[in-house]
VONU-245438 format. One record per residue (C-alpha): residue number from 1; x, y negated, z negated; residue in one letter. Coordinates in nm, 2 decimals, padded with zeros to 4 digits, m for minus. Layout:
  num      c1      c2      c3  residu
  NUM       X       Y       Z       a
...
This chain:
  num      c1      c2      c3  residu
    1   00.60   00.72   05.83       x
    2   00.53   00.44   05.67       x
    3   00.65   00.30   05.33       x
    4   00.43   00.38   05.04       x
    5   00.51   00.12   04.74       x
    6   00.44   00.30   04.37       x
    7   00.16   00.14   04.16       x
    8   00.22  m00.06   03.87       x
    9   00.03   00.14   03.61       x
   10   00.36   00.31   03.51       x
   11   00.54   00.04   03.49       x
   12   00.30  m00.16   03.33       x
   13   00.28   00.12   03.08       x
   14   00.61   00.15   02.99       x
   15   00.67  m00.20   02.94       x
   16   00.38  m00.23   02.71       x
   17   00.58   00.04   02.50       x
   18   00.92  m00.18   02.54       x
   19   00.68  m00.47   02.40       x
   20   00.63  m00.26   02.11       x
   21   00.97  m00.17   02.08       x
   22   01.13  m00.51   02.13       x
   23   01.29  m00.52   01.82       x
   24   01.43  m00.18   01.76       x
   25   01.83  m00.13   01.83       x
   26   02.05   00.00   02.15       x
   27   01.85   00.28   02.32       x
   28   01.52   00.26   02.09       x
   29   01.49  m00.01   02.27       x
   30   01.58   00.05   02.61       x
   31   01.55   00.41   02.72       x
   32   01.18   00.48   02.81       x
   33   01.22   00.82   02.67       x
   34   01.37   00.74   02.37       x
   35   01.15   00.45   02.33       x
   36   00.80   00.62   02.36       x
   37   00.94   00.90   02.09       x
   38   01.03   00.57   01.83       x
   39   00.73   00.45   01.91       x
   40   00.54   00.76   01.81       x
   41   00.78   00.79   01.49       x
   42   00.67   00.45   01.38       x
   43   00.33   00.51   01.42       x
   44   00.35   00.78   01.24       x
   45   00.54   00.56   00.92       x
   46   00.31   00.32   00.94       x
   47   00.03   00.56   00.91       x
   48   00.19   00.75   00.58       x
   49   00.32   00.42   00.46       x
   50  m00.04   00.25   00.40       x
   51  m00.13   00.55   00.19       x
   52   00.16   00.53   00.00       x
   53   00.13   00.14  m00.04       x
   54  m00.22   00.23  m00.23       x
   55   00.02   00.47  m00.46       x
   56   00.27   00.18  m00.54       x
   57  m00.01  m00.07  m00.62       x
   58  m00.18   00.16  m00.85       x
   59   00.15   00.24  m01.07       x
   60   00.23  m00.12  m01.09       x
   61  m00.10  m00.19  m01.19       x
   62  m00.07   00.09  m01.47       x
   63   00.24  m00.03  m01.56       x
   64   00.17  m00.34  m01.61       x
   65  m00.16  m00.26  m01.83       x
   66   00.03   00.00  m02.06       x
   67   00.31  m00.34  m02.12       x
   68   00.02  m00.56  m02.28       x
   69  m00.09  m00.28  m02.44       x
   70   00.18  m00.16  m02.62       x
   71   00.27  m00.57  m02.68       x
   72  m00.02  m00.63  m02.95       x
   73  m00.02  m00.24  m03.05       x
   74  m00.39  m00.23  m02.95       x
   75  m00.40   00.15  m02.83       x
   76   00.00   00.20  m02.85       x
   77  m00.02   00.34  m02.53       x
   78  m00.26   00.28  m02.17       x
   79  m00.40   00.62  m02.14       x
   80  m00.60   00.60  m02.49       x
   81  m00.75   00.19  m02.41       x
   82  m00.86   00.40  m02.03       x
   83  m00.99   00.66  m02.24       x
   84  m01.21   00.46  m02.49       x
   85  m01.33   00.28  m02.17       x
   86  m01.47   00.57  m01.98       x
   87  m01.62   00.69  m02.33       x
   88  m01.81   00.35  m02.36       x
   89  m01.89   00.35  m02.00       x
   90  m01.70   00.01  m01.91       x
   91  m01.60   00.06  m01.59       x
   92  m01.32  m00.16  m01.49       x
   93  m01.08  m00.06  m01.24       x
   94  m00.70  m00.08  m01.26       x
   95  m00.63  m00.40  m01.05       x
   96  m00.89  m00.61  m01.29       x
   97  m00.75  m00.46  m01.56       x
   98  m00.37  m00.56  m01.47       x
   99  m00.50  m00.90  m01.32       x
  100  m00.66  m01.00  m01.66       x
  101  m00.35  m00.85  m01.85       x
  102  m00.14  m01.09  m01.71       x
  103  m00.37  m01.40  m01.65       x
  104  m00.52  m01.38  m02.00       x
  105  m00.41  m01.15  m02.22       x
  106  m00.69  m01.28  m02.50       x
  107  m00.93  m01.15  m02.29       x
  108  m00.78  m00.81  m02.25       x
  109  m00.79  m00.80  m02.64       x
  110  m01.19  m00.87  m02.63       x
  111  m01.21  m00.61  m02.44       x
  112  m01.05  m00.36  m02.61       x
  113  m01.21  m00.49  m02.98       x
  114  m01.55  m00.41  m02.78       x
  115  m01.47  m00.06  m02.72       x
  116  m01.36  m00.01  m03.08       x
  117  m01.63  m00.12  m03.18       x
């Protein structure tokens, strides 16, 4: 019989995997078992840590509106300067909100004189 020679799909596969894995430690790295279930698991993080990234953004941004806030004593507190807002209908969302908090606070203080008005 003559010699058969494998393919290189497999192998090209499983080193596309070890390119993904490159930088992860002893077997994670090595193994092609171990690597393709790391590679799955990280997959897997990445894909729970972007919506947990929009979570951390939004609380910093709410922080950091409810600090100016309770600085000049507009509102005393965030939840009543959102509240007046959606009662006025000025929609604004968070990130503005915190962006012009910190950039120029004067301008956060219009704003909230034109709702209580």
């Amino acid at each position: 019989m003559t010699r058969v020679k494998r393919g290189y799909i497999a192998r090209r596969r499983r080193t596309k995997i070890r390119l993904f894995v490159s930088t992860f430690l002893g077997a994670h790295s090595k193994l092609t078992r171990t690597t393709t279930q790391q590679k799955m698991r990280a997959l897997v993080s990445s894909q729970q840590d972007r919506g947990r990234q929009k979570r951390d953004f939004r609380r910093l941004w709410i922080t950091r509106i409810n600090a100016v806030t309770r600085e000049n004593t507009l509102f005393s507190r965030y939840s009543r300067l959102i509240h007046n807002m959606y009662k006025k209908n000025l929609l604004l969302n968070r990130k503005i909100l915190a962006q012009i908090a910190i950039s120029n606070k004067n301008c956060l203080y219009m704003i909230s004189n034109k709702i209580l008005k």
